[in-house]
C-alpha positions, 0 to 999 in steps of 0.5 A, a space after each residue: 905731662 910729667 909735672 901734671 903726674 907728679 902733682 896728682 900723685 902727691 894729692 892721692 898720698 895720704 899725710 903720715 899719721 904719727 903719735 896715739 891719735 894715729 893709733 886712736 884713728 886706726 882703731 876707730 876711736 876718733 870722732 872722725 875715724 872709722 866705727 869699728 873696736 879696738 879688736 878688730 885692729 888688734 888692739 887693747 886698752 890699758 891702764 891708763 887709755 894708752 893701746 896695747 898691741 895684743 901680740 903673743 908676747 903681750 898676753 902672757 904678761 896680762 895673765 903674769 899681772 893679774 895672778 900677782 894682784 890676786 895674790 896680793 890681794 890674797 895675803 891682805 885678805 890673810 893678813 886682816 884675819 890674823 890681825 882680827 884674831 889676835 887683836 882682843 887677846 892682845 888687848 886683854 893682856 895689855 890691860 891685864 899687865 896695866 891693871 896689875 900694874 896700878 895694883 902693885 903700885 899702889 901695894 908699893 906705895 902703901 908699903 913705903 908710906 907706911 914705914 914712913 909713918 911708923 919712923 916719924 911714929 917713933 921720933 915724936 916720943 915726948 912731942 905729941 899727945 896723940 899718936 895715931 894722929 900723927 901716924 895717919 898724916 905722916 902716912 897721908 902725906 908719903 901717899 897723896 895716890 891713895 884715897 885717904 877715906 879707904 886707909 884704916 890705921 892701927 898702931 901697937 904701943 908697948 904690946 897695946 894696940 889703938 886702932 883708928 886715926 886718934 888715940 888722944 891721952 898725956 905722958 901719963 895715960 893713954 897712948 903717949 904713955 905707953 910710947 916707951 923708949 926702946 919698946 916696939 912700935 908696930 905701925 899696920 896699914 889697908 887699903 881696898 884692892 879691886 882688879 877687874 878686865 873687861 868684866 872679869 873679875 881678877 880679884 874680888 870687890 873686898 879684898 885688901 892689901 896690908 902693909 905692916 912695919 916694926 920700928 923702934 921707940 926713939 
């Protein structure tokens, strides 16, 4: 009877299979399906498990993506050795200009701490009894950077020199005495200087930078 017919021939229609577990089945990927590799369907896994029909479209592509992650990964390759190569000649001169520039800096500050001595020198003509004193702690005062220890102090009154940081006498002798208004006073002042970078000797352990200044006796 027809109606018979018609009800074994829906029985014998297999349900659409949609979606990628169609495709999962097809290729024999499902714990239900068929044995088989994805090959054999034609099929190809991807990133990220999805399949991709392998057509003659598809292959080129593959090879397109795989060349270009090649050379991406080429020019990283490239650009981690030029970086290791200029990296340490970059360092050595980054510290070069700062260790210069901590040496001149200090020249600077010597250089400006010492006129500052040599004026506050001449302004105490008649107000103290030792000059050299006074010369040193105006200095050490304009240069709290230095190290007091290294400064050494000399100071020419009158065409007499008094080297140190003391030079006690009175209005009659000694240094006051020769604190002579309208003479010269010259105020010398040095400091220790060592510039090294990575082990290399710049400028040598001993040498020094002196600061020199004439003022007029007030």
């Amino acid at each position: 009877m027809p109606d018979e017919r018609e009800h074994e021939r829906s029985l014998d229609v297999k349900p659409k299979c949609l979606g990628k577990a169609c495709v999962k089945r097809q290729a024999g990927l499902c714990k239900h399906g068929p044995a088989s590799k994805p090959e054999a369907h034609g099929l190809a896994l991807v990133d990220g498990g999805v399949e991709e029909k392998l057509t003659a479209a598809a292959v080129p592509r593959v090879e397109r993506r795989s060349k270009l992650r090649l050379l991406l990964m080429q020019d990283k390759a490239q650009s981690l050795v030029e970086f290791a190569l200029t990296v340490p000649a970059l360092l050595l001169v980054v510290t070069g200009i700062a260790a210069f520039g901590i040496a001149f800096n200090n020249y600077m500050m010597l250089t400006e701490a010492t006129s500052v001595g040599a004026r506050q020198l001449t302004v105490s003509r008649g107000q103290t009894t030792d000059p050299c004193k006074t010369f040193a702690n105006a200095v050490y005062a304009a240069a709290p950077m230095l190290k007091t220890s290294s400064l050494t102090f000399s100071i020419t009154l009158n065409g007499v020199p008094y080297p140190g940081t003391t030079c006690i006498g009175t209005s009659t002798s000694g240094a006051p005495s020769n604190m002579v208004l309208g003479t010269n006073a010259v105020a010398t002042v040095t400091y220790p200087i060592s510039v090294s970078v990575y082990g290399m000797k710049i400028i040598a352990v001993g040498s020094v930078i002196t600061a020199q200044t004439t003022e007029l006796m007030q």
